[in-house]
N, C-alpha and C positions, 0 to 999 in steps of 0.2 A: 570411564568418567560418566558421571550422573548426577541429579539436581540434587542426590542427597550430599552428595561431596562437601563438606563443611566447608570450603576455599570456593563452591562454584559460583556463591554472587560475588566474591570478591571478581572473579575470573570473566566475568560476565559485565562488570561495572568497566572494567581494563577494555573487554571488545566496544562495549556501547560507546565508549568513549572517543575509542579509534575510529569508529567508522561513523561516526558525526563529528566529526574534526578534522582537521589539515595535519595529523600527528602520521608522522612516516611509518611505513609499517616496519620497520627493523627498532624504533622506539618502542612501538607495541612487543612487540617480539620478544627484547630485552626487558619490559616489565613484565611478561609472561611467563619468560621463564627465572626469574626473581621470585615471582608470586608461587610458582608452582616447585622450585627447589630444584632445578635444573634443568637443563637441554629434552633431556629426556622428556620428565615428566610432561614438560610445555608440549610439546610433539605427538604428546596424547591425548591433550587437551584440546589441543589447533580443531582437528576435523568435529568437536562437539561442540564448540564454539559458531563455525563457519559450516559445520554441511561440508561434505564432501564433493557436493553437486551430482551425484549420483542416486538419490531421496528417489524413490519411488512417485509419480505423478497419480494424485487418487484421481484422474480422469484420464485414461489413456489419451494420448493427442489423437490418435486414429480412433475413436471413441467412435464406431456406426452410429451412435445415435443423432452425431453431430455432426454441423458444417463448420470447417474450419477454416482460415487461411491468411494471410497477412494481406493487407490490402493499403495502397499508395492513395492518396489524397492530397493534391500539391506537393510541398515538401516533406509530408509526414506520410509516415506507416503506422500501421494499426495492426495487431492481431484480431480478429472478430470470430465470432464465437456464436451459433444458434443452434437449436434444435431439427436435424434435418425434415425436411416438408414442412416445416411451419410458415405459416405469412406472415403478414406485419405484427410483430411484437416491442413493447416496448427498449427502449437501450440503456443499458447500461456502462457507462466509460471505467474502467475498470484502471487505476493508476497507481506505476511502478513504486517500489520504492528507491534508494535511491544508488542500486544497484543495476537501475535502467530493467530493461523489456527480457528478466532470466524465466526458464521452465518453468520457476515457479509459480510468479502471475499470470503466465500463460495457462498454469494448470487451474490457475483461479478463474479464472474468463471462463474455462471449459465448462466449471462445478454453477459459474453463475449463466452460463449457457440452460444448463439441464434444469435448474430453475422456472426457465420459461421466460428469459431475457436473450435480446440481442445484445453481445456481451462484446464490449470495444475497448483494446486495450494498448495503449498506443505507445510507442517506443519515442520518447521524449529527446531521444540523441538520435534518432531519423535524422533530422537535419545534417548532423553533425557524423555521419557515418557509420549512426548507429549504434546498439549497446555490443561492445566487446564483449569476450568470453572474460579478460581481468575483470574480475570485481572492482578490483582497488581502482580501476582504469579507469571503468565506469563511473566509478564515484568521483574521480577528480573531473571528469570528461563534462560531466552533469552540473557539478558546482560550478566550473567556467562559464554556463552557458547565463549570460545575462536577463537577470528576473523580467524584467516588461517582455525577453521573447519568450519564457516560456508562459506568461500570464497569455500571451498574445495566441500562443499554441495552441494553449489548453482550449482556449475558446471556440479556434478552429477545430477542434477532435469533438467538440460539444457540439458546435453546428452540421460536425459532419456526421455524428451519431442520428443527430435531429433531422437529418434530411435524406438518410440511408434508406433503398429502395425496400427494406426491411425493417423499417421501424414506424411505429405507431405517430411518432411526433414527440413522445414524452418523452426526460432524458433526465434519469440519473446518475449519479455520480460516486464512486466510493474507491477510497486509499489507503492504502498503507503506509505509516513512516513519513518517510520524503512526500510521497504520495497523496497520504492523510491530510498533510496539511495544503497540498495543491489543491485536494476538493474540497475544502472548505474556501479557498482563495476561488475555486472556479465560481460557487454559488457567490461571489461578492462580484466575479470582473461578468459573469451570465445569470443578469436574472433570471431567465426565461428556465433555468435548472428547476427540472421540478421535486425531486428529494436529492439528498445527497448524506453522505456515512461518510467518516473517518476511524479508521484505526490510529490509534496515538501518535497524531500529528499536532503539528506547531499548528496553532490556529492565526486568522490574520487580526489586525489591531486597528485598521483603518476598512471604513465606507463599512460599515456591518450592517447598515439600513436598507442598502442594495441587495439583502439576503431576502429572496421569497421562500426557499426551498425550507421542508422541515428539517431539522439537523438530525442527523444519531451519533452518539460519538460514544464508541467504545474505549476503554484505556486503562493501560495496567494498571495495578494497586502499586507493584515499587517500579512507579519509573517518578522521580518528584521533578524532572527537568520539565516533562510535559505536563504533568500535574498543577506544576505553579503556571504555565501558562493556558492551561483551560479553565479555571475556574476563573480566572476577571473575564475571558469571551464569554464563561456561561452565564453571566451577571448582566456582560450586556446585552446578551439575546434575549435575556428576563426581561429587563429592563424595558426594551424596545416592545416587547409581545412575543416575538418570535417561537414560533412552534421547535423545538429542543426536545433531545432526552441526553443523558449522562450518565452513563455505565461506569462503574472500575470494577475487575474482575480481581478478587481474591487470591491471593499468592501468585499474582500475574508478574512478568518484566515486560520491557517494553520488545514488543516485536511479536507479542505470543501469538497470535495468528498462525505463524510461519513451519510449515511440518518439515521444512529445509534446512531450519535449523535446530539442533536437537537440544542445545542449553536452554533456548527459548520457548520453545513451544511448546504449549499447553491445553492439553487437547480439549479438557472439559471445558474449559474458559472459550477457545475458540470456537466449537459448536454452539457452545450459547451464543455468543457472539454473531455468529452466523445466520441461527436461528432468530435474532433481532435484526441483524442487516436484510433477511428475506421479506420477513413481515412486513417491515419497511417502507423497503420498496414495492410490494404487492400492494399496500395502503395507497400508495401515493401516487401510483405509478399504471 
């Protein structure tokens, strides 16, 4: 299976759908393999869809060049992420999507480590016992958890980036997905954020006045769920003054960041994208 696959947005519209929704996965399953013409077919679709979880990490975690390691902070865990022998540098909160704290954004923390950021990525189900290896688990585990704690979290993982015997005092913030839209929520519940990125996230719709940080928002060209919801936020950050920019990436879906998963991700779209998320935060930061 591969993007040229004449069925693979259909196939891909069926995953997005599952895994931002309460829809069971034996629902999914059953329109999967309808869409794909049988048992089979679906069954070789599944791992291009989802990653195997076995994706090569482009930053080995035992990376010599880097300090790694999870670190406790009250209720929460962090992975954090720096350049070994470096001093204080500035931080960066690096946020899951909504499949909680997997190899993959840990291998993101790594890549935004060697950057030349203090790179803090924090496992949002810490509380709650943490991200299982179920995906699916994950995902329902994260939705139960009530919006004002994780608004409340985020802000402790933002103070505690800001107050790390390794960070400069600056602090910002960038997401994926689930994620995405958490750091645009963070720069509204912390002014004190000083940049902040999203990857194609829900953006929020109340207090946007509270926003100091500059925005960056990257986002696919077909994803229109999150598309109709960022263009009235980019309107009002116009509006207000607010320092903004607004990417969509050409032949993108939503998620293309993601080298985990192979329907989604798009690699020229992602390094540019990257290449903007750096710049970014070295401006700002």
């Amino acid at each position: 299976m591969n993007k040229t696959d004449n069925k693979g947005d259909l196939y891909i519209d069926l995953f997005d759908h599952y895994v931002h929704s309460s829809e069971p996965r034996r629902v999914f399953l059953q329109k999967l393999v309808k869409a794909a013409g049988g048992v089979a077919a679906a069954a070789a679709v599944l791992p291009w869809l989802e990653g195997t979880g076995a994706e090569a990490a482009m930053v080995a975690p035992n990376d010599g060049r880097l300090t790694a390691s999870d670190e406790k902070f009250g209720k929460l865990t962090a992975y954090v992420a720096r350049p070994k022998g470096a001093g204080k540098l500035p931080a960066v909160v690096v946020i899951h999507e909504n499949r909680g704290l997997t190899p993959h954004i840990r291998d993101v923390a790594r890549r935004m480590a060697l950057e030349g950021f203090l790179a803090v990525a924090p496992d949002m189900l810490s509380p709650h016992g943490g991200t299982p290896k179920d995906r699916d688990l994950a995902r329902k585990n994260l939705y139960a958890v009530a919006k004002k704690e994780i608004a409340a979290d985020m802000v402790r993982v933002s103070k505690y980036a800001r107050a790390h015997a390794n960070s400069t005092g600056k602090v910002g913030v960038v997401g994926f997905c689930w994620g995405g839209g958490q750091s645009l929520s963070l720069a509204v519940n912390d002014p004190a954020v000083n940049a902040a990125v999203a990857y194609y996230g829900n953006p929020p719709k109340k207090n946007l006045d509270r926003i100091n940080a500059p925005i960056l928002l990257n986002y696919a060209e077909k994803d229109p769920k999150r598309t109709k919801r960022v263009k009235p936020f980019v309107a009002a950050l116009k509006k207000m003054g607010k320092a903004h920019q607004l990417y969509f990436y050409p032949g993108t879906k939503h998620a293309f960041n993601n080298d985990a998963r192979p329907a989604r991700y798009h690699k020229v779209a992602a390094a540019l994208a990257w290449k903007r998320t750096i710049t970014h935060f070295k401006k700002y930061l």
